[in-house]
C-alpha positions as CSV (number, residue, x, y, z in Angstrom):
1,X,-26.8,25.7,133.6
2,X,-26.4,22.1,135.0
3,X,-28.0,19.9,132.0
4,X,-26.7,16.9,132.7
5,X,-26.9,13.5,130.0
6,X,-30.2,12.2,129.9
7,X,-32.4,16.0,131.2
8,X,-34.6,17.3,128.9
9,X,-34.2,20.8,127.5
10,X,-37.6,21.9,127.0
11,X,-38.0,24.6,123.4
12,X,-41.3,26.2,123.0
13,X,-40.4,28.3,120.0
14,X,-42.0,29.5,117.0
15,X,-41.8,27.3,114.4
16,X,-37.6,28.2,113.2
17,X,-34.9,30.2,113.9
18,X,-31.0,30.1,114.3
19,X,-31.6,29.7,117.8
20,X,-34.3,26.8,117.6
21,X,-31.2,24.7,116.2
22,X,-28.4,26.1,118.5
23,X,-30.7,24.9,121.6
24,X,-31.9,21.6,120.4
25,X,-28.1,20.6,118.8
26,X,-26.6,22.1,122.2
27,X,-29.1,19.6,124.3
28,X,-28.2,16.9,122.1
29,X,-24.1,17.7,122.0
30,X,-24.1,17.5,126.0
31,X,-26.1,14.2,125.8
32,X,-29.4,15.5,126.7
33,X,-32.6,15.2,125.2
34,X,-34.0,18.6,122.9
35,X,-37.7,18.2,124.0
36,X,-39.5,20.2,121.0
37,X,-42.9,21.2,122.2
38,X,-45.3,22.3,120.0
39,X,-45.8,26.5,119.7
40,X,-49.7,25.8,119.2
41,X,-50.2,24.5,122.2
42,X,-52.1,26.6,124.6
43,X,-52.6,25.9,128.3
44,X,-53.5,22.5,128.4
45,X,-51.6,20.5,126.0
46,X,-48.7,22.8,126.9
47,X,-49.0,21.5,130.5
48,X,-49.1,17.8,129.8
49,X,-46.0,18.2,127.8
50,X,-44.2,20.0,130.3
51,X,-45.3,17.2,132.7
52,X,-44.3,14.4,130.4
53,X,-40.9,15.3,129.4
54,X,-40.1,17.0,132.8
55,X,-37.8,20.1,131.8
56,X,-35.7,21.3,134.0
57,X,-35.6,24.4,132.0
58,X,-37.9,25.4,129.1
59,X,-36.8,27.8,126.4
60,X,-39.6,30.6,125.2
61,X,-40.2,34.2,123.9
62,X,-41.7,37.1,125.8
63,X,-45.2,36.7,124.5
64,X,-45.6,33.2,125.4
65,X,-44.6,34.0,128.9
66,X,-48.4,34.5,130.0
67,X,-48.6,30.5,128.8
68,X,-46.5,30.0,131.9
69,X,-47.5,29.7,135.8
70,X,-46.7,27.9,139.1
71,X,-49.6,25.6,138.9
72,X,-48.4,24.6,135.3
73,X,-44.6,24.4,135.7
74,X,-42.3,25.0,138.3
75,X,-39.1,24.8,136.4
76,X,-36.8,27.5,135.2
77,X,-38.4,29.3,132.1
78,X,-35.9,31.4,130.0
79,X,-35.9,34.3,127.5
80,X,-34.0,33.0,124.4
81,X,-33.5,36.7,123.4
82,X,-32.0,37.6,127.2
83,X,-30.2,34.3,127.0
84,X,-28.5,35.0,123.8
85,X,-26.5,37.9,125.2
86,X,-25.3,35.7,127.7
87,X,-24.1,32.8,125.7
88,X,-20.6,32.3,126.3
89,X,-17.7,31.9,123.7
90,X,-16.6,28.9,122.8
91,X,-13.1,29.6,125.5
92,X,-15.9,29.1,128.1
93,X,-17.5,25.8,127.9
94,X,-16.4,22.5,130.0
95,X,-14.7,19.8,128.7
96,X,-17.7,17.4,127.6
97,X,-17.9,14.1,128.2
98,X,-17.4,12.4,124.9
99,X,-18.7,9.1,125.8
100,X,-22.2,10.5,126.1
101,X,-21.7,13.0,123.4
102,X,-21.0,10.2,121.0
103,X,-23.1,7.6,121.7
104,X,-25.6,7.3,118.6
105,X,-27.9,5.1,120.9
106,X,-29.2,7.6,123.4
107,X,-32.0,9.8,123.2
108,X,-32.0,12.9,121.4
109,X,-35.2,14.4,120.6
110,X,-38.3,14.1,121.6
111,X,-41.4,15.6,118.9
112,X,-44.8,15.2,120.0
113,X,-47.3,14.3,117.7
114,X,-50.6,16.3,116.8
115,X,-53.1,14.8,119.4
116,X,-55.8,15.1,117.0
117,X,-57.4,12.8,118.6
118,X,-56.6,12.5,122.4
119,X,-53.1,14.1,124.3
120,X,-50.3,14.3,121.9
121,X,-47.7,12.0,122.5
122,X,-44.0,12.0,123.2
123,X,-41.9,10.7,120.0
124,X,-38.4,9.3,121.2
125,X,-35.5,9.5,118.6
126,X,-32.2,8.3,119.1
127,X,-29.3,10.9,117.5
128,X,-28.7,7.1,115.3
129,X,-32.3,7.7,114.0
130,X,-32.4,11.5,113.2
131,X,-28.9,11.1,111.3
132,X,-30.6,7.9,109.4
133,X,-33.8,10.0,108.2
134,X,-31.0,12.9,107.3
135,X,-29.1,10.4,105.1
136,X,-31.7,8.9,104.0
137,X,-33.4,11.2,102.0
138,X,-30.3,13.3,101.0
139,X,-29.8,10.0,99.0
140,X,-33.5,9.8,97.6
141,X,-33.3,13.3,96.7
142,X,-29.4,13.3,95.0
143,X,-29.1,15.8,97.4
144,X,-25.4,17.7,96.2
145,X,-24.0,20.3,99.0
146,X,-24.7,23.6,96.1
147,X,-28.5,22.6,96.9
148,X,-30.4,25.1,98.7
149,X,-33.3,23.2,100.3
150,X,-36.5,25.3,101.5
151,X,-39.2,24.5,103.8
152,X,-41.5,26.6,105.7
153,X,-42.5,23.6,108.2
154,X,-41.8,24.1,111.7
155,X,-38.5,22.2,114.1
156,X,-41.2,21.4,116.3
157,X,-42.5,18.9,113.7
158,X,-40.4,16.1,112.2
159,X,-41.3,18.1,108.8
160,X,-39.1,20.8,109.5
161,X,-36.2,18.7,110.9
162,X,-36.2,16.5,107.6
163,X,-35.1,19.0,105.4
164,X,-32.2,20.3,107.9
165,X,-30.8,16.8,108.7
166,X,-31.2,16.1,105.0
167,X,-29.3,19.3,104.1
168,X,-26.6,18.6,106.8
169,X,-26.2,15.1,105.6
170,X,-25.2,16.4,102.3
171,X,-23.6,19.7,102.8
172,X,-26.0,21.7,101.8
173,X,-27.9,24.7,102.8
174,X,-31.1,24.8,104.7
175,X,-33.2,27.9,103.6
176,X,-37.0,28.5,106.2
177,X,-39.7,31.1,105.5
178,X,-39.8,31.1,109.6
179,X,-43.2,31.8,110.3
180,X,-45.0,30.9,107.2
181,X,-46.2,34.0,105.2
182,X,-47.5,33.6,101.0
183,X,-44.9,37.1,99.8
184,X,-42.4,36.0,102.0
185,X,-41.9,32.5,100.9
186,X,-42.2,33.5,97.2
187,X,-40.0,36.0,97.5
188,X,-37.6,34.3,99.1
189,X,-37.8,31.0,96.8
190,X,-37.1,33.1,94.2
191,X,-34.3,35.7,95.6
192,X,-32.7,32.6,97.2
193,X,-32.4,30.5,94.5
194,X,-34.1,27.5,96.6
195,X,-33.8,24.4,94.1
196,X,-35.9,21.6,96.5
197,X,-39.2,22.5,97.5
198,X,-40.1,21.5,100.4
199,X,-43.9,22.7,101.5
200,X,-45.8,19.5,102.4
201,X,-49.0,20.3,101.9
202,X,-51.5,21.8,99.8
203,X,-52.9,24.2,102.3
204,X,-49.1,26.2,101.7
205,X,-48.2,25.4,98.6
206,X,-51.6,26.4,97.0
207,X,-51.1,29.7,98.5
208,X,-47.5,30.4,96.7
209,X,-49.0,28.8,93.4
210,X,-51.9,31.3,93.7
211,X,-49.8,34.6,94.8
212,X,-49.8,37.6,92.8
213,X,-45.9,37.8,92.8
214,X,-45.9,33.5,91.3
215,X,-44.7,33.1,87.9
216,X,-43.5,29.7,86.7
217,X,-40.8,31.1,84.9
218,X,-39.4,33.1,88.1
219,X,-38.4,29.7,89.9
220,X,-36.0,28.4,87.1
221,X,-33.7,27.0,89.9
222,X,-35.9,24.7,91.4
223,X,-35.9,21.4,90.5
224,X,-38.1,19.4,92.6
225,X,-41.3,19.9,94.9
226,X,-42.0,17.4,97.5
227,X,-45.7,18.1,98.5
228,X,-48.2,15.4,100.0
229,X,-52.0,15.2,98.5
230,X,-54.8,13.5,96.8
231,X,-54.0,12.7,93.0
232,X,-56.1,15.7,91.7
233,X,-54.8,17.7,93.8
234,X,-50.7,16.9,92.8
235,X,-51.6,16.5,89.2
236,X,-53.1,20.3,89.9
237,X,-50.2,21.3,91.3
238,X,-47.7,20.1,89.0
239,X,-49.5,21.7,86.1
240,X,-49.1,25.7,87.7
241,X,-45.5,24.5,87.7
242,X,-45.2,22.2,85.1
243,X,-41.3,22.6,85.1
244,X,-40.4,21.2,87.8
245,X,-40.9,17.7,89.1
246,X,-43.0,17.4,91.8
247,X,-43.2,14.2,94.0
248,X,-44.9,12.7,97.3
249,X,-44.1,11.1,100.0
250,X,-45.3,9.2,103.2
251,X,-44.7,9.2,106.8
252,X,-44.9,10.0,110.6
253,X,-43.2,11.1,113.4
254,X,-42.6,8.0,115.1
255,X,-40.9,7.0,111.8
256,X,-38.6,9.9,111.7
257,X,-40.1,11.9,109.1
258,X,-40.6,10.6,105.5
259,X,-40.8,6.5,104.9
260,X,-41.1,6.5,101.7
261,X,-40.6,9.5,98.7
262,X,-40.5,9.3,95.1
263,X,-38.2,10.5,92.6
264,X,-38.1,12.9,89.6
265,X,-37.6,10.6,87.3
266,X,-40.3,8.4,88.5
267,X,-43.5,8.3,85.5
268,X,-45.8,11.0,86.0
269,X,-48.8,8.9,87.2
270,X,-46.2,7.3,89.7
271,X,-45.2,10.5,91.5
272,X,-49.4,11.6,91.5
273,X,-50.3,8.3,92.7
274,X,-47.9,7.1,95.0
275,X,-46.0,8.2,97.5
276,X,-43.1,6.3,95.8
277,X,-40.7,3.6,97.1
278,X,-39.4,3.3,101.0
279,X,-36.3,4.8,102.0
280,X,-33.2,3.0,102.1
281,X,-32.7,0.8,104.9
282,X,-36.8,1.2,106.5
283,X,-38.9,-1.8,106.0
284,X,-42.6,-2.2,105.3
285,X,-45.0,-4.7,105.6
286,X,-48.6,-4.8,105.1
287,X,-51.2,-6.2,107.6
288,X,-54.6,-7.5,107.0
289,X,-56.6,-5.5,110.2
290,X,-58.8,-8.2,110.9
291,X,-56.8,-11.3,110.1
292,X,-53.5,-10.3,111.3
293,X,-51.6,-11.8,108.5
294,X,-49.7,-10.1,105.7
295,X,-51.6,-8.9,102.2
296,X,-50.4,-9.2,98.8
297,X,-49.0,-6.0,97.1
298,X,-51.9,-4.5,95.4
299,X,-54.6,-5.5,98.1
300,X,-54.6,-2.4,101.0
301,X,-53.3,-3.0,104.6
302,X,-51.9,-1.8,108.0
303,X,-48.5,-0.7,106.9
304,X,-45.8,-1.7,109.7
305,X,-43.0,-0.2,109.7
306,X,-39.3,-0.9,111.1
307,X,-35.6,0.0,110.9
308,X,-33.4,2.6,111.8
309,X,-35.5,5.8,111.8
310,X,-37.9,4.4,113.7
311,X,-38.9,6.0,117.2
312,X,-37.5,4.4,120.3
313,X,-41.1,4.8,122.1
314,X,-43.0,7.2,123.6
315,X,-41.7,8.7,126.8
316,X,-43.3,8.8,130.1
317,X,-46.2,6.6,128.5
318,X,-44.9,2.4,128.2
319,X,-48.3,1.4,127.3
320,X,-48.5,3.2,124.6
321,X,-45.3,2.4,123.5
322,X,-46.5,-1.4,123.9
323,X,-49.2,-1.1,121.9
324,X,-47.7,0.4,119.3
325,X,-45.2,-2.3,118.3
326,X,-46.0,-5.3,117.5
327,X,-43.2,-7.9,117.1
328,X,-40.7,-5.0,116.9
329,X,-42.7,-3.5,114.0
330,X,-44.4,-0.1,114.7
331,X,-48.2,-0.2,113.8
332,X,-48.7,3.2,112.0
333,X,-52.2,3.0,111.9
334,X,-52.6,3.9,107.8
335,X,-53.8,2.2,104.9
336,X,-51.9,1.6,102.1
337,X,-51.2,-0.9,99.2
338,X,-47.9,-1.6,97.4
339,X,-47.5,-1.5,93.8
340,X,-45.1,-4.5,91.8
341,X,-42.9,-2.2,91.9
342,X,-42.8,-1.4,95.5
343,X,-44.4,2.4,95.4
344,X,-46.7,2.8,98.7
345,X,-50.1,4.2,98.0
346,X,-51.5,5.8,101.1
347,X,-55.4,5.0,100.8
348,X,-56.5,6.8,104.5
349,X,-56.2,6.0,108.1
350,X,-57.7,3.2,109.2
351,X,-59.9,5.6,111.2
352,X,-60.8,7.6,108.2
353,X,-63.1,5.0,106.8
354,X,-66.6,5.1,106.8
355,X,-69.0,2.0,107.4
356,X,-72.2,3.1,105.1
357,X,-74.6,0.7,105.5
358,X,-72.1,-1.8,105.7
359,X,-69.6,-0.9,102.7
360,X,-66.1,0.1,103.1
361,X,-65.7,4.0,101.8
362,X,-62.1,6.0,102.0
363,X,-62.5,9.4,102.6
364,X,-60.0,10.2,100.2
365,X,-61.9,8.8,97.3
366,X,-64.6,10.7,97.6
367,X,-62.5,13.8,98.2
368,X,-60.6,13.2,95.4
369,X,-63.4,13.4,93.1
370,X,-64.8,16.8,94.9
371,X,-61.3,18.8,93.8
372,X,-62.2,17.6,90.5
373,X,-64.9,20.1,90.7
374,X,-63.7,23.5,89.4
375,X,-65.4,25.6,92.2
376,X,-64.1,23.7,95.2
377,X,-60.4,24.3,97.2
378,X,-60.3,22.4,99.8
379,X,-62.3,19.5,101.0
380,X,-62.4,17.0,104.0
381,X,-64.7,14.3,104.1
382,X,-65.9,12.3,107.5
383,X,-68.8,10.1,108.5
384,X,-72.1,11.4,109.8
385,X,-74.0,9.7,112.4
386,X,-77.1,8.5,110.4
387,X,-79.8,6.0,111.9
388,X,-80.7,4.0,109.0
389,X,-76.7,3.8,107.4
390,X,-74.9,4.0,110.6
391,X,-73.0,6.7,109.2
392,X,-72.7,8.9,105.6
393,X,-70.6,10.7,104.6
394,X,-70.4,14.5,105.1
395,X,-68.3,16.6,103.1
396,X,-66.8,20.5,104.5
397,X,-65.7,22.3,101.4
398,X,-63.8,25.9,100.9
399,X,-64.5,27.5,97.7
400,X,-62.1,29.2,95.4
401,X,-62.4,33.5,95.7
402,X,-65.6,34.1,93.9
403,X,-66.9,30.9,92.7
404,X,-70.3,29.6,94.4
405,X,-72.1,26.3,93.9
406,X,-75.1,25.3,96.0
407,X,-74.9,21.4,98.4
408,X,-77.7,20.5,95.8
409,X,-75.0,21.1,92.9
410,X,-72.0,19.5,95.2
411,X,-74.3,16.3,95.6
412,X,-75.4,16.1,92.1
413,X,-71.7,16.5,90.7
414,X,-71.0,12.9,92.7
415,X,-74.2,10.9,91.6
416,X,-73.4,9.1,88.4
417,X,-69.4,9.7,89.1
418,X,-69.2,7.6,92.6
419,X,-70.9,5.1,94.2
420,X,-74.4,5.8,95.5
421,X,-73.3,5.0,99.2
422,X,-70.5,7.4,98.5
423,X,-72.1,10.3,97.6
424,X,-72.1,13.0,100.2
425,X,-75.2,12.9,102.4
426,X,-74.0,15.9,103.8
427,X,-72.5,19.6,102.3
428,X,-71.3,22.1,104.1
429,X,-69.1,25.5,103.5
430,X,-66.1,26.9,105.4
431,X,-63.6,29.8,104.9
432,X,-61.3,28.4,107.8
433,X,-61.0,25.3,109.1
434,X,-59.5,23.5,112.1
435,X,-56.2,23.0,111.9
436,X,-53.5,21.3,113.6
437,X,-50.8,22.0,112.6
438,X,-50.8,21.8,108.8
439,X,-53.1,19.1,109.1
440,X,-57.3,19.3,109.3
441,X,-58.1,18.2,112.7
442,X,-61.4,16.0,111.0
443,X,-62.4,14.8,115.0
444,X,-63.3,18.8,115.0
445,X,-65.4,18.0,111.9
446,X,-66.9,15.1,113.0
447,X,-67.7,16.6,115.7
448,X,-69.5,19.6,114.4
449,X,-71.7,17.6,112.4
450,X,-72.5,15.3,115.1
451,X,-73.6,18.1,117.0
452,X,-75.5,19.7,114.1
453,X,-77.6,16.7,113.3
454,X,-77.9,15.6,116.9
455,X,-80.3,19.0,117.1
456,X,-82.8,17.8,114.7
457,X,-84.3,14.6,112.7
458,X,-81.6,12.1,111.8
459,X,-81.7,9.5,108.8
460,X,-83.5,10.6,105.9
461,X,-79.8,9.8,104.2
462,X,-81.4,9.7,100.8
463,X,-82.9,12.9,101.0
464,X,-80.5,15.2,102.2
465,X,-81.7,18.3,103.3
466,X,-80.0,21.2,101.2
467,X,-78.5,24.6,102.2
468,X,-77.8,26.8,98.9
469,X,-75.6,29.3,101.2
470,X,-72.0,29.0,101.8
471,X,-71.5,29.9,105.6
């Protein structure tokens, strides 16, 4: 088709197939870069990443097609199912020019990031970096090649690249739900004989613990789940599967995937508390984000981040790259403390803490405490504007089937338990929530309540008005 070194091949495909790899490792074999755009987006973010990375050609389906005009992209858009018949044998392809196809320094991939708060943005890895994270955490994980490694995360998101590289770097087999689907994934954890876990997040995982086809004893050839969460919410986890060790991890996209990840043989209160130690050959420092200067392990900080696996920068978009890195270390923008030991403890993003009244809360504190209760799911906490505190925090909660509690109970649970200025000023119910991706888009939430109380009498914060419904 003429992809020359250095074009982007553009892949807006559902999350994971066969083909989703034999495009993106075709791109990156001719020395081109496999642009993997997001299958969520819709019109507008799909534009600007079709303007950033400027395709030549994209890859699609058929019922994405309507996604597609003049006005947003005048490049070739193919079929992958009417290009599949047409792929040629192996007889017919070119020489290629090995000096590009080798060189572990050029551009590879590009993954854009969620955008949950402005335009995503274009994550550069080299093919040096994507085979570091692959290597990487095969070594963390004891990865052998008779492991079958399962994941239901999608290619367009370092999550689902992790386990493949991983599996590749090992020899060993990469098993994907695809689209993800509660019977399916059981089913096939189980028929497949998957022995690493890969789900990521609670919002999945939850859903296979719960399924009416789960048993403990059915998985007896797993024998490790990686999930991310708050410590109630693993230590939850691990005891509907209490066979099999389950650890966490930390990371991004402009990292590569996973920074740091514990192991199974790691305490208990370790792998629920951390996110374990960094990855072989990453390094980590912590940042004061007021003074600039470097924290003691134990006290929380910017973590910075550098080494291999790290993103090359963003493309199409120098500024952002510039103010990303400082002094060749990539400002991630979490907070997180560092045990003796060297285990990372993600605390929140530095944008997920709330000023009340002029204390310092984590959201993740106070959420943490909420799964504790035994009616509540899910929870995401963000601030409220309030005119006497600033800003309080509001908590959106999703019941378990059939339970009910009232905000008056939800509030009353915290006092005594948390700090006053940390109890929720706010309660309110969901049955679906704002996703991106796997993650809560909370600028959605923040929004919604900004909105709410912008329609009526703001800052009675000790008095918060109560709703005994769940909408």
């Amino acid at each position: 088709m003429g992809i020359a070194p250095g074009d982007r091949v553009g892949i807006f495909l559902p999350g994971a197939s066969a083909d989703y790899l034999v495009l993106a490792l075709a791109a990156i074999r001719l020395g081109a870069v496999a642009a993997c755009i997001n299958a969520r987006f819709k019109t507008r973010e799909l534009g600007f990443a079709l303007r950033n990375a400027e395709c030549p050609v994209v890859f699609t389906v058929a019922r994405f097609r309507d996604l597609f005009d003049t006005e947003l992209y005048d490049g070739t858009v193919i079929d992958v199912a009417a290009a599949r018949s047409q792929w040629a044998g192996p007889a017919a392809v070119p020489p290629l020019d090995e000096s590009v196809a080798t060189d572990p320094d050029r551009p590879a991939r590009i993954i854009y990031t969620s955008g949950t708060t402005s335009m995503p943005k274009a994550c550069v890895h080299t093919a040096a970096a994507m085979a570091h994270q692959g290597s990487a955490v095969a070594e963390r994980l004891h990865l052998e090649p008779d492991d079958r490694f399962w994941t239901p995360l999608p290619l367009f998101h370092t999550g689902g690249w992790t386990p493949f590289l991983a599996a590749q770097a090992a020899g060993a087999s990469l098993h994907h739900n695809g689209h993800f689907e509660p019977t399916t994934a059981v089913r096939q954890i189980i028929d497949e004989r998957c022995t690493v876990l890969f789900p990521g997040f609670e919002t999945i995982w939850m859903q296979v613990l719960t399924h009416a086809e789960f048993a403990p004893e059915r998985l007896s050839s797993a024998r490790l789940v990686i999930n991310v969460g708050t410590p109630e919410r693993l230590r939850i986890m691990q005891e509907l599967l209490p066979q099999v060790a389950q650890v966490s991890n930390t990371g991004c996209t402009e990292v590569g995937g996973f920074l740091a990840l514990g192991e199974a043989a790691d305490p208990p209160e370790s792998r629920f508390t951390t996110a374990g130690r960094v990855l072989p050959g990453m390094e980590v420092r912590l940042i004061d984000p007021l003074s600039g200067g470097q924290v003691p392990d134990g006290t929380p900080g910017e973590l910075q981040v550098r080494g291999p696996g790290c993103l090359s920068g963003y493309h199409g978009d120098p500024e952002s790259t510039a103010a990303a890195f400082v002094d060749g270390w990539f400002r991630t923008g979490d907070l997180v403390s560092r045990s003796d030991s060297g285990e990372l403890r993600y605390i929140s993003r530095l944008k997920d803490m709330l000023k009340v009244g002029g204390e310092n809360v984590a959201a993740v504190e106070i959420e943490d405490h909420l799964l504790s209760h035994p009616a509540v799911r899910m929870v995401a906490v963000v601030a409220a504007p309030d005119d006497v505190y600033g800003e309080v925090p509001a908590a959106y909660l999703e019941l378990w089937p059939g339970a009910r509690v009232t905000e008056a109970e939800i509030i009353e649970f915290c006092r005594g338990a948390i700090a006053s200025f940390k109890v929720p000023r706010h309660v309110r119910f969901l049955s679906e929530w704002p996703m991106s991706g796997t993650k809560v888009r909370k600028v959605e939430l923040r929004r919604l309540v900004a909105d709410e109380l912008g329609q009526r009498s703001v800052g009675d914060s000790a008095a918060p008005q109560v709703d005994s419904t769940p909408t």
